[in-house]
C-alpha positions as CSV (number, residue, x, y, z in Angstrom):
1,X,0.0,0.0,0.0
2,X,0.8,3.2,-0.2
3,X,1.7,6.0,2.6
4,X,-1.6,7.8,1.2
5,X,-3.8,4.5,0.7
6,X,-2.3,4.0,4.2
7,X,-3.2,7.2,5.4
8,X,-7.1,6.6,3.6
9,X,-7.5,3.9,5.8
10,X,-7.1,5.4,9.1
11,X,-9.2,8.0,7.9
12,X,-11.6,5.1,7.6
13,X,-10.7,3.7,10.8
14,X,-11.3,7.0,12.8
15,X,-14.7,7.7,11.4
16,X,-15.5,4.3,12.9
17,X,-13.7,4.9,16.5
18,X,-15.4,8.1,17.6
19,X,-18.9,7.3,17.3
20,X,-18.3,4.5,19.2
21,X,-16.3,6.8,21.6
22,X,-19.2,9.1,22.1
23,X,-21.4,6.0,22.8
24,X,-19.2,5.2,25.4
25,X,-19.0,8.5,27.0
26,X,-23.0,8.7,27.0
27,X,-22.6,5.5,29.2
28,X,-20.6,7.0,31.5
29,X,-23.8,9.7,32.0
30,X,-25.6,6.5,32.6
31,X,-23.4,4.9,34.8
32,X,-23.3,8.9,36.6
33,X,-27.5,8.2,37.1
34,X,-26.7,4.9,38.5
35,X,-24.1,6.0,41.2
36,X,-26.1,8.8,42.7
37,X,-29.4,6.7,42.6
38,X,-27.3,4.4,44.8
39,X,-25.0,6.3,46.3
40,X,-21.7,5.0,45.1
41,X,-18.7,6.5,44.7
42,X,-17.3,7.8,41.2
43,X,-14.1,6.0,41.6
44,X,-14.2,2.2,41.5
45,X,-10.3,1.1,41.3
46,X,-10.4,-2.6,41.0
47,X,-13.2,-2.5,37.9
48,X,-10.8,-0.1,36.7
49,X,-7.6,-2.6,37.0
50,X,-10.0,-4.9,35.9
51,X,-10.7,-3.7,32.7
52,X,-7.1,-2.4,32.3
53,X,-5.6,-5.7,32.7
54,X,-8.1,-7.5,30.2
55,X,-7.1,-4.9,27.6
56,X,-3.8,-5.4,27.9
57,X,-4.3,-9.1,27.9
58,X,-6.6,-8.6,24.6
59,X,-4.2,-6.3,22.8
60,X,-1.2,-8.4,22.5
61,X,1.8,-6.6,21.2
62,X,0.1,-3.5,21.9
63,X,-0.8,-4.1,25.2
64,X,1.2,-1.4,27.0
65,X,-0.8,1.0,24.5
66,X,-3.9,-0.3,24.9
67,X,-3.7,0.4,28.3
68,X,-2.8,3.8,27.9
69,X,-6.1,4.3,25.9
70,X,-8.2,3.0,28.2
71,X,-6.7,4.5,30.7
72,X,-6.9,8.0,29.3
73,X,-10.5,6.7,28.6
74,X,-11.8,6.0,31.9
75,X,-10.5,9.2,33.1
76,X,-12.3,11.3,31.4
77,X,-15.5,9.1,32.0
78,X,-14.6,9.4,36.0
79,X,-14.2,13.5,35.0
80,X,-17.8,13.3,33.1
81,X,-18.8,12.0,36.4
82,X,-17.7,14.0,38.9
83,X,-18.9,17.3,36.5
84,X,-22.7,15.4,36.8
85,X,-22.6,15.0,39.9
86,X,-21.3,17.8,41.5
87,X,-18.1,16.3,42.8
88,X,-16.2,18.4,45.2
89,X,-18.9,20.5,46.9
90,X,-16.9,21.8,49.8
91,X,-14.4,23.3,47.5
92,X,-16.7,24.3,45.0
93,X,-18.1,26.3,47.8
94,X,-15.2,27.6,49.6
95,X,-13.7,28.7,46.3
96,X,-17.6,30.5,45.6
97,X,-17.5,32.2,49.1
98,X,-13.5,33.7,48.6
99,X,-13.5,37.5,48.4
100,X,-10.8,39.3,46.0
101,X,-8.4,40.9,48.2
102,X,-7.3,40.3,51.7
103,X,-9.6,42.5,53.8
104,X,-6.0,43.6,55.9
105,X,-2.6,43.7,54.3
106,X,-0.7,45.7,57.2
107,X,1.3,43.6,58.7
108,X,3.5,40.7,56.6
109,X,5.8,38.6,57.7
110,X,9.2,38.8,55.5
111,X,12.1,37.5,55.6
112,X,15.2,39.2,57.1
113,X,15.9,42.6,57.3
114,X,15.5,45.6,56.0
115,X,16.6,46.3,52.6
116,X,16.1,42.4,52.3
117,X,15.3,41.1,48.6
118,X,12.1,39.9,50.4
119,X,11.5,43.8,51.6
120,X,11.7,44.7,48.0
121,X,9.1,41.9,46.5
122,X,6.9,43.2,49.4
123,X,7.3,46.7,48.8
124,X,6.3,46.0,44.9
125,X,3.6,44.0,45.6
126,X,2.2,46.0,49.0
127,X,4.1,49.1,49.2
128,X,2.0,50.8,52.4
129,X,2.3,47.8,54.5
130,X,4.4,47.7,57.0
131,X,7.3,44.6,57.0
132,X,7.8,42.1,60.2
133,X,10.8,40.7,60.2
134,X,11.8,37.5,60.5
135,X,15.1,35.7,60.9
136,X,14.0,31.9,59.7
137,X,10.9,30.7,56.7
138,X,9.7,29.0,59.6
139,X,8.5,32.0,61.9
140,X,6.9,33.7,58.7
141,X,4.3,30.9,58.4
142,X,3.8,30.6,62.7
143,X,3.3,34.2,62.4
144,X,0.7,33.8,60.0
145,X,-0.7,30.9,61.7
146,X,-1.0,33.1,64.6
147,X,-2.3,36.5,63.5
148,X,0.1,38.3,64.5
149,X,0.9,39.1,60.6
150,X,-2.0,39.2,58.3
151,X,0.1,37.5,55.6
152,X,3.3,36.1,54.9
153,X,6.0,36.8,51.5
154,X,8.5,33.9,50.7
155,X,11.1,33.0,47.9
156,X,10.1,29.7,46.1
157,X,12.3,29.6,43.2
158,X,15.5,31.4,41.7
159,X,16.1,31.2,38.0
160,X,19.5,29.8,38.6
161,X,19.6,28.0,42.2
162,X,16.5,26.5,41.9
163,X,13.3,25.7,44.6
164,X,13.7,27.0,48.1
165,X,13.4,23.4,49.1
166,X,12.5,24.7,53.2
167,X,9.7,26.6,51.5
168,X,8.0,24.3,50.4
169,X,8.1,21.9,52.9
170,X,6.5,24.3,55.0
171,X,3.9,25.1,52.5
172,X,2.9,21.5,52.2
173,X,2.7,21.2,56.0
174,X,0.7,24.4,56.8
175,X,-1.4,24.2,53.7
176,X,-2.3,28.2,53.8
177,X,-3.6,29.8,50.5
178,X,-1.1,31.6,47.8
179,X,-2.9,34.8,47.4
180,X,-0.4,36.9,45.6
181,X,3.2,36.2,43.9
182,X,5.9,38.1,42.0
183,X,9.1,37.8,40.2
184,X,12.0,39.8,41.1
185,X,15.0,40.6,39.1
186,X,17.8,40.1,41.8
187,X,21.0,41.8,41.2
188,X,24.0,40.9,43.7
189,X,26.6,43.0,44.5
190,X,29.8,42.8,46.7
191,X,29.5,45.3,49.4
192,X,31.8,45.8,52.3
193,X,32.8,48.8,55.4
194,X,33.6,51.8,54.8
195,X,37.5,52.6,53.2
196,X,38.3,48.2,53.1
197,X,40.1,47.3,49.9
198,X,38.7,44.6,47.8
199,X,41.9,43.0,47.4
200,X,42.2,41.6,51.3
201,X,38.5,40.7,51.0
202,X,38.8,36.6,51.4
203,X,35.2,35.8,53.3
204,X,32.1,36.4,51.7
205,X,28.6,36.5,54.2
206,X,25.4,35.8,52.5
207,X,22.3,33.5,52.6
208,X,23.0,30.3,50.4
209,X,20.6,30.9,47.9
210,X,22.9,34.1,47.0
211,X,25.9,32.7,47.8
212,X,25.3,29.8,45.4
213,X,23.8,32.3,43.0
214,X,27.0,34.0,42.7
215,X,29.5,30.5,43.1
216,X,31.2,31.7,39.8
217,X,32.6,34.8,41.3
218,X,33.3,33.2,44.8
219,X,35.5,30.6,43.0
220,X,37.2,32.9,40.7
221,X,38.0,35.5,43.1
222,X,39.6,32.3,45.8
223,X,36.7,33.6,48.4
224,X,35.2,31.8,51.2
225,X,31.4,31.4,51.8
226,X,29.8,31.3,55.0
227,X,26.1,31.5,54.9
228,X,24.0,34.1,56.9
229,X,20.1,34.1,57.9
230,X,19.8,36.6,55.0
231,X,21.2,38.8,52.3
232,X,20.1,42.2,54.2
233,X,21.3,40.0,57.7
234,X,24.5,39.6,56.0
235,X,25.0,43.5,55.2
236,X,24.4,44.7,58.6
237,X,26.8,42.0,60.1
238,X,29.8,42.9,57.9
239,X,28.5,47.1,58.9
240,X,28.4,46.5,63.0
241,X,32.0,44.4,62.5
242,X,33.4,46.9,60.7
243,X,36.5,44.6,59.5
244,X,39.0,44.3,56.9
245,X,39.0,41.0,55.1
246,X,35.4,40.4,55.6
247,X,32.4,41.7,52.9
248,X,28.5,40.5,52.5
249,X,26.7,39.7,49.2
250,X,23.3,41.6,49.0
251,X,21.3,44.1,46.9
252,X,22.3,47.6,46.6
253,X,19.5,48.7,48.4
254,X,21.1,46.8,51.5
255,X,24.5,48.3,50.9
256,X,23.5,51.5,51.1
257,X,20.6,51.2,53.8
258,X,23.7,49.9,56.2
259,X,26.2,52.2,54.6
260,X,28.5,50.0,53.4
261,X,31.1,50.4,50.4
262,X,30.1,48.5,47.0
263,X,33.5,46.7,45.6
264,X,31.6,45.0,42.6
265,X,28.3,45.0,40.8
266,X,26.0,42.2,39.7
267,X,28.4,39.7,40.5
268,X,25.5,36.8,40.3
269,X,26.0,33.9,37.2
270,X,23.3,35.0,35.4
271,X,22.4,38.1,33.9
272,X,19.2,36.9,33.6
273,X,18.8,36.2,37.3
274,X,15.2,36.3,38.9
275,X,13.8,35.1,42.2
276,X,9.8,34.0,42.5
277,X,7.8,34.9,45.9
278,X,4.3,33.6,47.2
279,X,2.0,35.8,49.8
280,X,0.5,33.3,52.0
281,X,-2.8,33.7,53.5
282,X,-5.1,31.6,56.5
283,X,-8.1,32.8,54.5
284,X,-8.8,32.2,50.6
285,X,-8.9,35.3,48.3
286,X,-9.1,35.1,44.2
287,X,-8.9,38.4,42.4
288,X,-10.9,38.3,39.4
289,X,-7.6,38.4,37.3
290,X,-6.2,35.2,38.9
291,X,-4.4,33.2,36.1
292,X,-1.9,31.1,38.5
293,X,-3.7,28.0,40.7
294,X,-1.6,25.9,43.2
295,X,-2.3,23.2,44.0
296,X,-0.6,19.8,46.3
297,X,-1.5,16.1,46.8
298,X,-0.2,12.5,46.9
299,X,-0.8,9.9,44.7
300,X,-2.0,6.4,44.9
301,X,0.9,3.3,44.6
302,X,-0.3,2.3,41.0
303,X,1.6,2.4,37.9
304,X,1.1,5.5,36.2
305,X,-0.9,7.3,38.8
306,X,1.1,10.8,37.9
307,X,1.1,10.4,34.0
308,X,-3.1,10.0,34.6
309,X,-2.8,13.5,36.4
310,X,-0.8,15.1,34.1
311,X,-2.7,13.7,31.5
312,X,-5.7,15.0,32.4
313,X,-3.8,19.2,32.4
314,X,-3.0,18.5,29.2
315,X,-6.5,17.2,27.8
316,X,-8.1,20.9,29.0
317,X,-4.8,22.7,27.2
318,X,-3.5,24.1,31.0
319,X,0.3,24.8,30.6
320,X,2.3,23.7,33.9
321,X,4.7,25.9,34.9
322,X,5.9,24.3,38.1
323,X,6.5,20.5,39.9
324,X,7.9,19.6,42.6
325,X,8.0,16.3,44.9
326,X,8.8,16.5,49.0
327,X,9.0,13.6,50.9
328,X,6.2,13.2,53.5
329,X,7.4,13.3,57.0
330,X,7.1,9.7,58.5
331,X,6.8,7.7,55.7
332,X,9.1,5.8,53.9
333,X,9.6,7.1,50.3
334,X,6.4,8.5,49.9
335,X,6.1,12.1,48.2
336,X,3.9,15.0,48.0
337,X,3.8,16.9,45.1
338,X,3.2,20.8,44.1
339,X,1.7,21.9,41.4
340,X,1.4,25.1,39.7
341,X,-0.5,25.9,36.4
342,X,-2.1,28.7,34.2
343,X,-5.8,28.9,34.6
344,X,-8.8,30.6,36.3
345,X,-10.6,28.6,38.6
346,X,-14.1,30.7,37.2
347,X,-13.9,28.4,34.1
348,X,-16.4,25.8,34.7
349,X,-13.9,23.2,33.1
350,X,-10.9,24.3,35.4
351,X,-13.0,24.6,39.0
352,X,-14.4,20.9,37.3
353,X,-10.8,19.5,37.2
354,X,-9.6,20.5,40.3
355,X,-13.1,18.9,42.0
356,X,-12.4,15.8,40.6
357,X,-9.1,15.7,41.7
358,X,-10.3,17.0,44.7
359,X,-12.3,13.7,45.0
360,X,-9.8,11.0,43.8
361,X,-6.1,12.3,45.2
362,X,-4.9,11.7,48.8
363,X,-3.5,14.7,50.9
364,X,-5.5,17.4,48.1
365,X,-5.1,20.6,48.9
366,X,-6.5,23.7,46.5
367,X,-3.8,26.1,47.6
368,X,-5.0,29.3,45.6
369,X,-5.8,31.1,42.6
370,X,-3.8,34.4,42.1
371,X,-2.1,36.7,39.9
372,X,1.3,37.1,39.3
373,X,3.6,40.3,38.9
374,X,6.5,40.2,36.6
């Protein structure tokens, strides 16, 4: 045959396969009657494996792809499901009842100290609230938990260093709401007291993210790194020691806030270097402009539990723009993940996604539906 006979005939073949594929999906309505009638649940995992293994029994050589279909197949018939029956209530309604903007934004919990990169995210994203300082990621979110700050700015990510690793461990144990988030452009410079030469400079002070932002220029310049609570931390150290030999790595803003002397500008690897924060909140807000969700959640020991998931972004066309896996405390290689996509959860087939996950995924959690500032 032919590459176009060839082609003619899966024409042919496809004109067969999706009538057949709608008459399957207007079972799974049926099957949706059925369930609420009797009250069972959506999910049904060993009819599921069931079916999955006879397929790829059936299929021979194409077993493994077979499965895949069917797969793919059965999870959109569970999403059909959950969308006719109003899977995910609770969330639907808690998402319903969130106002758009945090009633108070006076008093956030950042990181470090004045003149901190975290100051400057907050001041761009709040810029008449007033900054509580903190020395560790871990009293931002206990200050949030507490009310003593009404929300909470963190780093996640850095261009070059990658995830704040802490960060997100302590997101996935709180579980507060991502209200707001922005990108900074961080630029690093060397800064030291007042009238020290750069040439006896031989320890830098910094907080490891910078310090391994700007590893090129430690190691080319024979310097030693010692790590510091914070950039802005860092700066006022080096300004109350007031030695020769010693400088900090921090933004200019911190250099000149503690009046030090800048030996070298944007000393970091990357031109192109940028750092992502997160406002965390106790309540749920959504501005109608939202077009970043969060979510986290585990996954169930089966083969190809995570590819299902994924699958599922894709069929709806949402672009992911962030994963990451943290092992949950206590048990033995077991993993929660983080997810973060493009979307607005006021699109019926968005909010119906996230329900039905909501339904199926151990340890769900809707995190929040935000914009982003760039």
């Amino acid at each position: 045959m032919t590459l176009e006979e060839i082609r003619k005939e899966i024409d042919r073949i496809d004109a067969e396969l999706l009538p057949l594929f709608m008459k399957r999906m207007d079972c799974a309505k049926q099957v949706a009657a059925v369930k609420k009638e009797q009250g069972l649940p959506v999910f049904n995992s060993s009819r599921e494996q069931e079916i999955l293994d006879r397929i790829g029994s059936l299929a021979g050589e194409y077993g493994g792809e077979a499965r895949l279909l069917y797969s793919s197949m059965m999870d959109m018939s569970r999403a059909l499901q959950y969308n006719l029956l109003g899977g995910g209530g609770e969330l639907r309604e808690t998402i319903r009842k969130a106002g758009e903007a945090p009633e108070k934004a006076e008093k956030i919990a950042c990181l470090g100290e004045s003149g901190s990169f975290s100051n400057e995210a907050l001041s761009l994203l709040y810029p008449k609230a007033s900054p509580q300082f903190y020395q560790g990621f871990g009293g931002i979110f206990a200050a949030v938990a507490s009310g003593d700050a009404d929300l909470g700015i963190l780093p996640v990510e850095n261009s070059s260093a990658g995830s704040v690793s802490e960060v997100y461990d302590l997101i996935l144990k709180y579980r507060f709401y991502i209200v707001n988030a922005a990108t900074l452009h961080v630029h690093h410079c060397l800064a030291a007291a007042k009238k020290v030469d750069v040439r006896t400079i031989g320890t830098v002070y910094s907080h490891p993210q910078a310090l391994s932002q700007c590893s090129e220029y430690i190691t080319k310049n024979d310097l030693r790194p010692l790590p510091c609570s914070n950039t802005a931390t860092a700066a006022q150290m080096v300004a109350q020691r007031q030695e020769a030999g010693i400088a900090a790595i921090c933004s200019e803003h911190a250099a000149n806030e503690y009046k030090l002397n800048i030996l070298d500008r944007d000393i970091q690897n990357s031109s192109n270097n940028c750092t992502r924060f997160v406002v965390i909140s106790r309540k749920l807000f959504i501005p109608d402009r939202a077009q970043k969700i969060s979510l986290c959640f585990s996954l169930l020991h089966k083969t190809g539990t995570l590819y299902s998931v994924l699958a599922r972004f894709a069929a709806l066309g949402l672009n992911l723009t962030k994963m990451e896996s943290r092992p949950i405390q206590d048990k033995n290689f077991e993993y929660d993940f983080y997810l973060d996509f493009t979307g607005n959860v006021r699109e019926d087939a968005t909010l119906n996604l996230i329900c039905s996950l909501h339904e199926e995924l151990p340890r769900f959690s809707f995190l929040g539906n935000y914009t982003e500032c760039e």
